[in-house]
Biopython code that builds the backbone (N, CA, C, O; Angstrom):
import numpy as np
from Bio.PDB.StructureBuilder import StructureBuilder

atoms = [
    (1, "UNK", "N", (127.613, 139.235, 55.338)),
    (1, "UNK", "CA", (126.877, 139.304, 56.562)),
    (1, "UNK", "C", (127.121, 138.029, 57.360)),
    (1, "UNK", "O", (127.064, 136.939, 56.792)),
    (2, "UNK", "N", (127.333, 138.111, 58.384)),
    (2, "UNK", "CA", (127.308, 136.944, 59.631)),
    (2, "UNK", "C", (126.614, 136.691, 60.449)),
    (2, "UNK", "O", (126.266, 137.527, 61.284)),
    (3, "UNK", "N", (126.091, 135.101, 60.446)),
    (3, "UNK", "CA", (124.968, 134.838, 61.814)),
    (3, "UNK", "C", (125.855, 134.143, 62.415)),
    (3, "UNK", "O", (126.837, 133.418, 62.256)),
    (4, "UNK", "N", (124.922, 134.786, 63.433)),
    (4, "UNK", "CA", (125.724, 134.188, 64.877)),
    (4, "UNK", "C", (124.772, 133.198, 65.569)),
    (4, "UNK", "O", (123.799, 133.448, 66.280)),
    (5, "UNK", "N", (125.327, 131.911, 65.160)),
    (5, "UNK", "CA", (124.509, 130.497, 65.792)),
    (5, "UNK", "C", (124.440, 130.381, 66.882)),
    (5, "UNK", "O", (123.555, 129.569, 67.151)),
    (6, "UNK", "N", (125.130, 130.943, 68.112)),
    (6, "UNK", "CA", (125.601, 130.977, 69.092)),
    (6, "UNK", "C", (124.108, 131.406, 69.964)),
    (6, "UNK", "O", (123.410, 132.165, 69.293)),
    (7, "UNK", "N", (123.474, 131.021, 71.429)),
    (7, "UNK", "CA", (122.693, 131.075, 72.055)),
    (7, "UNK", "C", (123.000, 132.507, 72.741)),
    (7, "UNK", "O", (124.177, 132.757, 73.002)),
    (8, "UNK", "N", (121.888, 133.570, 73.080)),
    (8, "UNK", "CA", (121.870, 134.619, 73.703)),
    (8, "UNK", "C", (122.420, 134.477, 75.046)),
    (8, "UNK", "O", (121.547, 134.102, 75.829)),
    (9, "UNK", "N", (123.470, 134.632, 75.543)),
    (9, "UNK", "CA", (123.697, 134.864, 76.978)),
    (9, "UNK", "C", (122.835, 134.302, 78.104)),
    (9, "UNK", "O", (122.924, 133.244, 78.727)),
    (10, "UNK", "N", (121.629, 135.723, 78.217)),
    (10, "UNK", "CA", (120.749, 135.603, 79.504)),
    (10, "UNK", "C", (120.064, 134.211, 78.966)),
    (10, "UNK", "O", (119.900, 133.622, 80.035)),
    (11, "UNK", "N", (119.677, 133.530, 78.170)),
    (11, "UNK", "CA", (119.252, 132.218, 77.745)),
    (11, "UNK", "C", (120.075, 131.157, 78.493)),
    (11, "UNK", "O", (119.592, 130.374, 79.311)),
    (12, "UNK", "N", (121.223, 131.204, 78.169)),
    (12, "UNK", "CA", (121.883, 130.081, 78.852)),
    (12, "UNK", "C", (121.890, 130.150, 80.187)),
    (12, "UNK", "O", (121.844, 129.113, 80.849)),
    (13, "UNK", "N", (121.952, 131.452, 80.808)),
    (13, "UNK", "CA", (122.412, 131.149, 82.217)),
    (13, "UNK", "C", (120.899, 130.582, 82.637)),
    (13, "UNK", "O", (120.697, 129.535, 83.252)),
    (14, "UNK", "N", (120.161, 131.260, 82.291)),
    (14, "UNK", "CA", (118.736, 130.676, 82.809)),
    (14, "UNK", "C", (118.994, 129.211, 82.650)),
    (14, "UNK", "O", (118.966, 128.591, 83.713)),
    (15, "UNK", "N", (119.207, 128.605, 81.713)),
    (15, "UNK", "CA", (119.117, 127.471, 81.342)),
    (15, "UNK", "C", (120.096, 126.514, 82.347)),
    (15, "UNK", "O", (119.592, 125.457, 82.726)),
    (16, "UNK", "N", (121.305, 126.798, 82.740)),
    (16, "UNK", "CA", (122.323, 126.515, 83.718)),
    (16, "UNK", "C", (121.547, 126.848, 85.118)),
    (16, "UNK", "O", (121.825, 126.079, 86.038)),
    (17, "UNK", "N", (120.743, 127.743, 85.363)),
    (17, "UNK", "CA", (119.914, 127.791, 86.456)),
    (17, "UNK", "C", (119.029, 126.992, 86.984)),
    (17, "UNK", "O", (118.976, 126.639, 88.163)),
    (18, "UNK", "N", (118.054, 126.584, 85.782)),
    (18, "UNK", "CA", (116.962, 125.474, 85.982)),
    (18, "UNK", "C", (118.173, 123.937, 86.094)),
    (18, "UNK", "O", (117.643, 122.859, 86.363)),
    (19, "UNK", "N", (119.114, 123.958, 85.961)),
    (19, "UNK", "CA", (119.919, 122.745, 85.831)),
    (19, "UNK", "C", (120.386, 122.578, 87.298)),
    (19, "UNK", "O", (120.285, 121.565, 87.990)),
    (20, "UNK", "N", (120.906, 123.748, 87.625)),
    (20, "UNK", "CA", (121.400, 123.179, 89.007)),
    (20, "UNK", "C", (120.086, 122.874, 89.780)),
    (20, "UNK", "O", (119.988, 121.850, 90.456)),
    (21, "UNK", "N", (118.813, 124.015, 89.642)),
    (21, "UNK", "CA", (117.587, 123.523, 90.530)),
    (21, "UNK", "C", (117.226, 122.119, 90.456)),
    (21, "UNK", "O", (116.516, 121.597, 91.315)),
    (22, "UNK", "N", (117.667, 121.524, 89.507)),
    (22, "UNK", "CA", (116.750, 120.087, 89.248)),
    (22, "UNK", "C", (117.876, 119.418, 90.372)),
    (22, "UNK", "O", (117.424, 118.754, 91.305)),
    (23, "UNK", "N", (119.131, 119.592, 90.261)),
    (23, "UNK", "CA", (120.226, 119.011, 91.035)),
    (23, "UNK", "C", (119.691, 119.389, 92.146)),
    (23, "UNK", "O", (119.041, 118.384, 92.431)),
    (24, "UNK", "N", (119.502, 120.151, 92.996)),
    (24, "UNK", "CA", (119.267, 120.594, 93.797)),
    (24, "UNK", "C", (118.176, 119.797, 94.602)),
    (24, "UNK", "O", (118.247, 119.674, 95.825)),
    (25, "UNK", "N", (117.084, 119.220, 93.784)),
    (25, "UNK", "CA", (115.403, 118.939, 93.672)),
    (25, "UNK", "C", (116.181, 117.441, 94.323)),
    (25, "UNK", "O", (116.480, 117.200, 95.493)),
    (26, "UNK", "N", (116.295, 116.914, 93.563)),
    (26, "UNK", "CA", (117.178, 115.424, 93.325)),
    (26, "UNK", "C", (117.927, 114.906, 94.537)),
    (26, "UNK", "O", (118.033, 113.762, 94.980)),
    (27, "UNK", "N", (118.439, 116.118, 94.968)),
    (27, "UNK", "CA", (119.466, 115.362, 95.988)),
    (27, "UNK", "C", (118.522, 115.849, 97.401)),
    (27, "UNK", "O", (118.614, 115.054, 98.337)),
    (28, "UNK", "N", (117.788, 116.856, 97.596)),
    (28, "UNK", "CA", (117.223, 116.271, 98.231)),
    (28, "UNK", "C", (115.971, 115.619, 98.489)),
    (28, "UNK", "O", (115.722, 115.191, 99.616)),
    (29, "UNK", "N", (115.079, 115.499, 97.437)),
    (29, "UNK", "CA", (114.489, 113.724, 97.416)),
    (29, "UNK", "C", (115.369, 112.675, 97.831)),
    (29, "UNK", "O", (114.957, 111.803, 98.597)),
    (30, "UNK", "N", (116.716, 112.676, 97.334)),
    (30, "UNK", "CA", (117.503, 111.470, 97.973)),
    (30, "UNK", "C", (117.397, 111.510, 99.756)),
    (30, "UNK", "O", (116.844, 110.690, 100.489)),
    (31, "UNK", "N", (118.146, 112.784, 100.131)),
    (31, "UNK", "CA", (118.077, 112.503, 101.400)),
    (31, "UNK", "C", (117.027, 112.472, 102.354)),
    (31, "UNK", "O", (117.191, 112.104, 103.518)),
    (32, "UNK", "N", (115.725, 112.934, 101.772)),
    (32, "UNK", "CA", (114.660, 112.445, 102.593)),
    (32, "UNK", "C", (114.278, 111.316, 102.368)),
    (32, "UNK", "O", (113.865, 110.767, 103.390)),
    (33, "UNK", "N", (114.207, 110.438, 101.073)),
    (33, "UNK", "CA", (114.020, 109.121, 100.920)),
    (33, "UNK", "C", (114.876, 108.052, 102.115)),
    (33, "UNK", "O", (114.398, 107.114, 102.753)),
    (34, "UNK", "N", (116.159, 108.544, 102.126)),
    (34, "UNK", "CA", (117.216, 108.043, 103.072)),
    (34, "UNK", "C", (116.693, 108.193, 104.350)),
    (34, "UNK", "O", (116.576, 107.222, 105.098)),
    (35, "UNK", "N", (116.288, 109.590, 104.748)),
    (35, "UNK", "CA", (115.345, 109.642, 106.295)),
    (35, "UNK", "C", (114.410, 108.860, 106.512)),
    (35, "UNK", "O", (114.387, 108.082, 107.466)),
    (36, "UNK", "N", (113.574, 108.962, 105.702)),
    (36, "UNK", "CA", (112.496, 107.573, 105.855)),
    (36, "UNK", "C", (112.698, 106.206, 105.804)),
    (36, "UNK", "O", (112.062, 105.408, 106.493)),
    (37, "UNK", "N", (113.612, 105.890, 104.964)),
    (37, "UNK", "CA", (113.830, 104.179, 105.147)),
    (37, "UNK", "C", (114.728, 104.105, 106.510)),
    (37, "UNK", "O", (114.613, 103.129, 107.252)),
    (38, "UNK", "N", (115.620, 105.165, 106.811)),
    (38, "UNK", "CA", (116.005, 104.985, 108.334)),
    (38, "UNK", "C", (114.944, 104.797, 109.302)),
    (38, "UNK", "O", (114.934, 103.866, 110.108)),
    (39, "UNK", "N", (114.038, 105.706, 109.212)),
    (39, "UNK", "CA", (113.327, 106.280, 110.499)),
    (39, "UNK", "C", (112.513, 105.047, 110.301)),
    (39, "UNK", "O", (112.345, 104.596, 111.434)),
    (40, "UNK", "N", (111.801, 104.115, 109.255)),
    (40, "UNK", "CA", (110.878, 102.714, 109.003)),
    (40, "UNK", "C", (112.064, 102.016, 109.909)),
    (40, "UNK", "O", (111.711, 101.740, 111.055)),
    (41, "UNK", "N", (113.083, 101.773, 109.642)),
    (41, "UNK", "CA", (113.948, 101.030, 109.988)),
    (41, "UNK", "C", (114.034, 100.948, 111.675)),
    (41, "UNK", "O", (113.789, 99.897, 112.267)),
    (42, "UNK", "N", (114.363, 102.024, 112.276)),
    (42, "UNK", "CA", (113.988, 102.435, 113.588)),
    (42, "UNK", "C", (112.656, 101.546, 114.452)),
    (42, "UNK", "O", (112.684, 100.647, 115.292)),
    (43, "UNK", "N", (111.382, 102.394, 113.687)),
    (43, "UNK", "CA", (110.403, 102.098, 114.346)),
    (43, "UNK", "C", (110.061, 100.602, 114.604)),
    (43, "UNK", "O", (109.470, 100.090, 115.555)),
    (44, "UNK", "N", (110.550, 100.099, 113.592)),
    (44, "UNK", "CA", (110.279, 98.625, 113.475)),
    (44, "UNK", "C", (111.127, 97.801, 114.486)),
    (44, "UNK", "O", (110.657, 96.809, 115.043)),
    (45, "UNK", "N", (112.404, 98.251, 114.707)),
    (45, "UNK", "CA", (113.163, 98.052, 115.887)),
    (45, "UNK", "C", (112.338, 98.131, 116.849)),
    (45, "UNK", "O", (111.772, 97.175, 117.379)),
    (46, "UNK", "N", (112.211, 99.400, 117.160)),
    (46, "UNK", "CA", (111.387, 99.573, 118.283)),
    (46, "UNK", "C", (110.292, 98.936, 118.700)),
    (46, "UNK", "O", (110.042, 98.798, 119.897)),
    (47, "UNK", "N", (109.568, 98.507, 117.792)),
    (47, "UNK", "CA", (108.610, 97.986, 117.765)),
    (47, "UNK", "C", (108.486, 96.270, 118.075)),
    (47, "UNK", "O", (107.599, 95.638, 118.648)),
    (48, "UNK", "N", (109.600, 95.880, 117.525)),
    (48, "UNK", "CA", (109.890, 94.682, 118.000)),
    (48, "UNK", "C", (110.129, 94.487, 119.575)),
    (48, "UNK", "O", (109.557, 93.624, 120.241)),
    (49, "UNK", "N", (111.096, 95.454, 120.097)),
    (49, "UNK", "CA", (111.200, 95.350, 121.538)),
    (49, "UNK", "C", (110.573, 95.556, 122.280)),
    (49, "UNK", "O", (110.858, 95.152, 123.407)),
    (50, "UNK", "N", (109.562, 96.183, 122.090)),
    (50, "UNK", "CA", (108.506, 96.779, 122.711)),
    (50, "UNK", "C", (107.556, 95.034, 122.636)),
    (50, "UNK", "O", (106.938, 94.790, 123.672)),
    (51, "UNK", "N", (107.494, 94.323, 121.905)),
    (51, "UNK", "CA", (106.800, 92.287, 121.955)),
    (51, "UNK", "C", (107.648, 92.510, 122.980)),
    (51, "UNK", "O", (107.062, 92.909, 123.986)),
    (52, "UNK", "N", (109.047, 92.374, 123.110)),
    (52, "UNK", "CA", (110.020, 91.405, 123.783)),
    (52, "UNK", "C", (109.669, 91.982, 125.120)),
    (52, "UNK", "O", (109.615, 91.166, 126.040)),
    (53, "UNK", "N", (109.411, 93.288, 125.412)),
    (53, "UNK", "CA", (109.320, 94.144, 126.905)),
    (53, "UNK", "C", (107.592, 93.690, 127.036)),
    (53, "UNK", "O", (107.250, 93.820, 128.211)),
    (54, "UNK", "N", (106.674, 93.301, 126.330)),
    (54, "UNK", "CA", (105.264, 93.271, 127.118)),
    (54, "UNK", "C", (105.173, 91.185, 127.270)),
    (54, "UNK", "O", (104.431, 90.577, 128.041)),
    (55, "UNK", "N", (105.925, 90.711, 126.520)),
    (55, "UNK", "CA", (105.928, 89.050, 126.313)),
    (55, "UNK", "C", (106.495, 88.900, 128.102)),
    (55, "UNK", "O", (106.126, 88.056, 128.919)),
    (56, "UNK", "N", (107.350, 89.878, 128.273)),
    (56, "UNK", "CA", (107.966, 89.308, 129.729)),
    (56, "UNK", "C", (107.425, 90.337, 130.821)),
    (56, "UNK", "O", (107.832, 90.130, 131.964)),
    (57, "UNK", "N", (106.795, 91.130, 130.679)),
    (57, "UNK", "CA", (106.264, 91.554, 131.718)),
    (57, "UNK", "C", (104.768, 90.469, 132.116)),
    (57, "UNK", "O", (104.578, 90.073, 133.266)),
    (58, "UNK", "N", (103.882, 90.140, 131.018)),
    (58, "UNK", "CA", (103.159, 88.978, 131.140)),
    (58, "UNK", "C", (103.646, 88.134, 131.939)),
    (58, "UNK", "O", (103.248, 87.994, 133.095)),
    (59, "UNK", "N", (104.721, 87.367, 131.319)),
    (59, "UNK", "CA", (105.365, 86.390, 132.175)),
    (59, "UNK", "C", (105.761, 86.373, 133.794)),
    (59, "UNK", "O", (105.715, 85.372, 134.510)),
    (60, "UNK", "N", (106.096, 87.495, 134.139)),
    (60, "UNK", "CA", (105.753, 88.080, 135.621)),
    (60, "UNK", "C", (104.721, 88.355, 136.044)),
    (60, "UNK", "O", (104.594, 88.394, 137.268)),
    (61, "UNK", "N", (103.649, 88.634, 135.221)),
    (61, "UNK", "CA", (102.320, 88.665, 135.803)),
    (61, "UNK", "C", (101.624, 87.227, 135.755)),
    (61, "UNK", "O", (100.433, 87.250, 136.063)),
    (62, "UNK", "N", (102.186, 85.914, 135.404)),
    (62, "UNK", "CA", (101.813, 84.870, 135.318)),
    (62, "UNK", "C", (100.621, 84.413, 134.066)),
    (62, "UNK", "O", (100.040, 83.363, 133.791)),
    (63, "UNK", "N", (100.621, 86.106, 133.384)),
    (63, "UNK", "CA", (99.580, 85.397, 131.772)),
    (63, "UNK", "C", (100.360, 84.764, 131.257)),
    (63, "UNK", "O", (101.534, 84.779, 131.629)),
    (64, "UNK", "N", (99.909, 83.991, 130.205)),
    (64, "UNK", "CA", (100.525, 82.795, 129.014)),
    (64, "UNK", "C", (100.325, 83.825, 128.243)),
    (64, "UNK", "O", (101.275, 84.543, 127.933)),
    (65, "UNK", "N", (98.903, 84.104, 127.749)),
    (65, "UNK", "CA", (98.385, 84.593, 126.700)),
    (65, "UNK", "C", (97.878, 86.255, 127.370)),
    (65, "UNK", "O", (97.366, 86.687, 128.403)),
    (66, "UNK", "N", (98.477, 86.891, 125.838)),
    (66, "UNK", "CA", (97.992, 88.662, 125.991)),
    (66, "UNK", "C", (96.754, 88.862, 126.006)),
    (66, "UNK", "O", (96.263, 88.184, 125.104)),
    (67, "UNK", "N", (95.732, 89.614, 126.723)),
    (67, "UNK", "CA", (94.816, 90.073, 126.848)),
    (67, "UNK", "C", (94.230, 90.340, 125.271)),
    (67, "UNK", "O", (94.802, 90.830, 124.297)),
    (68, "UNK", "N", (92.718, 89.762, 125.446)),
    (68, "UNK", "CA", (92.082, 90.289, 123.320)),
    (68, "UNK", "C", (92.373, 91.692, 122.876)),
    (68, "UNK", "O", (92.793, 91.933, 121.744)),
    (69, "UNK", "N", (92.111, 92.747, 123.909)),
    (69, "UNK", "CA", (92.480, 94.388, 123.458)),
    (69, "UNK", "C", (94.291, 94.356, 124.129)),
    (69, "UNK", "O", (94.545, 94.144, 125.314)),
    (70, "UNK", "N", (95.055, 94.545, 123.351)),
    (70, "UNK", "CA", (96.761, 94.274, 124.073)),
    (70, "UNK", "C", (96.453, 96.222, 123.507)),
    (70, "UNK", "O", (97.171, 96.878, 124.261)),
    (71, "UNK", "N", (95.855, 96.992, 122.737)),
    (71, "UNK", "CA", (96.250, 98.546, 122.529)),
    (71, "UNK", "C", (95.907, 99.186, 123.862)),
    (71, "UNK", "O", (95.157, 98.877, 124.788)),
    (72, "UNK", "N", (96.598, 100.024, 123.655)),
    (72, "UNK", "CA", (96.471, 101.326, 124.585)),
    (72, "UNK", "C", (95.642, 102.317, 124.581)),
    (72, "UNK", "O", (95.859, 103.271, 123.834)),
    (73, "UNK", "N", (94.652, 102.291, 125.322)),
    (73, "UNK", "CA", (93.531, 103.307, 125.391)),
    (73, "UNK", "C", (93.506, 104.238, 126.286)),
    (73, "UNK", "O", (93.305, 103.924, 127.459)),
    (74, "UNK", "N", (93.690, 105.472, 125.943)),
    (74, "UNK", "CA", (93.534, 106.672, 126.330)),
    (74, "UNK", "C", (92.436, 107.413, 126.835)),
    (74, "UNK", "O", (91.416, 107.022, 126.266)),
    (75, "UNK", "N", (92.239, 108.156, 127.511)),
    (75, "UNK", "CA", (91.184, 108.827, 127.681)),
    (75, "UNK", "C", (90.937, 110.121, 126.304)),
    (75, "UNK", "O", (89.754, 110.425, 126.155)),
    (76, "UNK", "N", (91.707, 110.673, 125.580)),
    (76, "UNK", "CA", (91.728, 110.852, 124.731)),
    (76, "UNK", "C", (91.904, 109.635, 123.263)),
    (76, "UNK", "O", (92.259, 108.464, 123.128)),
    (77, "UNK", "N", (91.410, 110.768, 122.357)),
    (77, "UNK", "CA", (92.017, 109.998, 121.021)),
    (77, "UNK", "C", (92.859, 110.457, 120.787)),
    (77, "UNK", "O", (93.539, 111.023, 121.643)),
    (78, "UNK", "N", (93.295, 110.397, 119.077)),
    (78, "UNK", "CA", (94.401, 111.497, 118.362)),
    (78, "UNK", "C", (93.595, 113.010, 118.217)),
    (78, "UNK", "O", (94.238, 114.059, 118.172)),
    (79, "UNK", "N", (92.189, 112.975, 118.155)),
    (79, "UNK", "CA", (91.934, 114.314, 117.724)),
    (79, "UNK", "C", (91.731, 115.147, 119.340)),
    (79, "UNK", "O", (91.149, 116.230, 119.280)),
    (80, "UNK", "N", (91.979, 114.888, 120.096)),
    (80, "UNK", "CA", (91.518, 115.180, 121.586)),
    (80, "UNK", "C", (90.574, 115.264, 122.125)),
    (80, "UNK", "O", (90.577, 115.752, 123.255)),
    (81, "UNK", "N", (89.396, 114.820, 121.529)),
    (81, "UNK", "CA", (88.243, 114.653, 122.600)),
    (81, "UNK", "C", (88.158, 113.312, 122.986)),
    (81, "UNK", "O", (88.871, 112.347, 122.711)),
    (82, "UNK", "N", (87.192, 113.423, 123.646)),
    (82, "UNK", "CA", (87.357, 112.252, 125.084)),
    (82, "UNK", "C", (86.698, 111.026, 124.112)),
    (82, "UNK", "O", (86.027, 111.253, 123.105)),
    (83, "UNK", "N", (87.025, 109.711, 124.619)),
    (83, "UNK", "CA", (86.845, 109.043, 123.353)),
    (83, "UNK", "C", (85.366, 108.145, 124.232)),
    (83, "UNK", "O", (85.412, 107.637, 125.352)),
    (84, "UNK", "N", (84.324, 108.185, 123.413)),
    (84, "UNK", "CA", (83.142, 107.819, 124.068)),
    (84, "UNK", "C", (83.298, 106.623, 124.277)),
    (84, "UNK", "O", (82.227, 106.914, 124.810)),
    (85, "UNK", "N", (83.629, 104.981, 124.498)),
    (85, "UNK", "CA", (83.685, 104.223, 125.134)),
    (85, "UNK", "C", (83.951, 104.282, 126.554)),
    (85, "UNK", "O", (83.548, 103.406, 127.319)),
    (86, "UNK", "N", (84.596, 105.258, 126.917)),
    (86, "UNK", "CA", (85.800, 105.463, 128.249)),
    (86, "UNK", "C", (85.206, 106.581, 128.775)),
    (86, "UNK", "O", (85.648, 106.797, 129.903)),
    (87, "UNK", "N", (84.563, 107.208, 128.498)),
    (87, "UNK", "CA", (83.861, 107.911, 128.951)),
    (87, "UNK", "C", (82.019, 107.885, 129.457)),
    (87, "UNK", "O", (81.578, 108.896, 130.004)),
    (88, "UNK", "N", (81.525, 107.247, 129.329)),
    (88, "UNK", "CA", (80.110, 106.469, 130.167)),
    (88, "UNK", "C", (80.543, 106.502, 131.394)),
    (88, "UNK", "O", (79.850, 106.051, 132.306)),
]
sb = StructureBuilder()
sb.init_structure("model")
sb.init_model(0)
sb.init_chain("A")
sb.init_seg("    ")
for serial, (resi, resn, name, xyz) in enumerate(atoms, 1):
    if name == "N":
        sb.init_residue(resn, " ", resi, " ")
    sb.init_atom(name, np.array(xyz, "f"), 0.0, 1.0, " ", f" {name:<3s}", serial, name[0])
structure = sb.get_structure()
């Protein structure tokens, strides 16, 4: 009589299936990890120029020093209602 040590077929491919999914999983975690340290990378740019564009518009308006509130206030917030300071 002969055993056959050998793994059932539909076993392996399943098994070759969950393998490429993990590959699959993996690479793209990579490339969104990659989107985000770009897109941090970006904003922070931006963000810098955006000092360099309000430091010299001051300077044409003859301030030294930025105003205590330098944010931007909206008549909205983020959630869209009217934001009660600005509204009285």
């Amino acid at each position: 009589m002969k055993t056959n040590s050998r793994k059932p077929e539909g076993r392996r491919r399943r098994n070759e299936r969950g393998f490429f999914a993990v590959i699959v999983m993996i690479t793209l975690l990579a490339l969104m990890m990659v989107f985000v340290a770009s897109n941090t990378g970006s904003l922070n740019q931006v963000s810098q120029e955006l000092r360099i564009v309000e430091r010299r518009q001051l300077q044409r308006a003859g301030l030294s020093e930025p105003p205590e509130n330098t944010t931007l206030q909206s008549p909205a917030n983020q959630t869209g209602f009217p934001n009660p300071q600005t509204a009285r």
